[in-house]
C-alpha positions in Angstrom: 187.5 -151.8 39.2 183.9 -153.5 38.4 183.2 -152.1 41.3 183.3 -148.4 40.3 181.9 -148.9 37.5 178.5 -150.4 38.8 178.6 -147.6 41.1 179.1 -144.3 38.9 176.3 -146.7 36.3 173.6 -146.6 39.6 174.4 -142.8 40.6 173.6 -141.6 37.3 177.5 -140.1 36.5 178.6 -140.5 32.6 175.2 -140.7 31.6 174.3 -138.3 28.4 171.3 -136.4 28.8 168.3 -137.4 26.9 168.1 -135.9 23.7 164.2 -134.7 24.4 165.6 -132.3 26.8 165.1 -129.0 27.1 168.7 -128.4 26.9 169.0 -130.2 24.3 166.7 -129.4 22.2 167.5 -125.6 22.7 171.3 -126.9 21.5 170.2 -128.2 18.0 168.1 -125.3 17.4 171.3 -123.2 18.1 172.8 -125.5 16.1 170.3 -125.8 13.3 170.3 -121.8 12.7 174.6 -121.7 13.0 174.3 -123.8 9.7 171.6 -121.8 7.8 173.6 -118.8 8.2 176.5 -121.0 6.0 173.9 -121.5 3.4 174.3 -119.7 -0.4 170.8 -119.3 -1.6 170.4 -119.3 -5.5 169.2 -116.0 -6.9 165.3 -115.7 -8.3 166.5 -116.3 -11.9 168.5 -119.2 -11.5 165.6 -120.8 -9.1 163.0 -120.1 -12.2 165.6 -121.5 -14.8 166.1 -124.4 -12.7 162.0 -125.0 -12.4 161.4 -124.6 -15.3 163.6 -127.1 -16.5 162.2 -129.7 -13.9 158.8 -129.1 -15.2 159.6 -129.3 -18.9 161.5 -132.4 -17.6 158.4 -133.8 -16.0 156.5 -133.1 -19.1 159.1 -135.0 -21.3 159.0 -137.9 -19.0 154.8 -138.3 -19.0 154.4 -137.6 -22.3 157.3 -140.8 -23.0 155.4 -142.9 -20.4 151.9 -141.7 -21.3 152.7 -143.1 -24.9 154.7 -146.6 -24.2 151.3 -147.2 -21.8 148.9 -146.9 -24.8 150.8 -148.7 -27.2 151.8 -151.3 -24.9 148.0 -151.2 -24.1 147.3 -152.2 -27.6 149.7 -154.8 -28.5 148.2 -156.7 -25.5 145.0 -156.4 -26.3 145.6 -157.2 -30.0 147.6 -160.5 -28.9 144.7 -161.2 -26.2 141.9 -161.1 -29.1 
């Protein structure tokens, strides 16, 4: 039984191709464009709603951090002096 199996291990049987193959790759391509197809794209209003609100998010977010810097900035510097 060992036997068979060092032998179909040495002729190269039951070995999976590598995936850099030609054949390979040309199969996740396939495969990569079957599951675009299944993809709902949002509409142009909801995609500017939604960036919008990320940006004014952003804003929001700096604007807090920008602040707590400064006046963390100057309560060190005041306990330093």
């Amino acid at each position: 039984m060992a036997a068979k199996a060092k032998d179909s291990k040495s002729t190269g049987e039951g070995k999976e191709p590598s995936p850099f193959s030609p054949a390979q790759i040309k199969k996740f391509v396939g495969e990569v464009q079957a599951e675009f197809t299944k993809i709902v794209w949002p509409d142009k209003k909801v995609t500017a709603g939604l960036t919008g609100m990320v940006i004014l998010l952003a804003l929001v977010v700096s604007a807090y951090l920008g602040t707590v810097d400064v006046v963390l900035g100057k309560l060190i510097s005041t306990i330093l002096r």
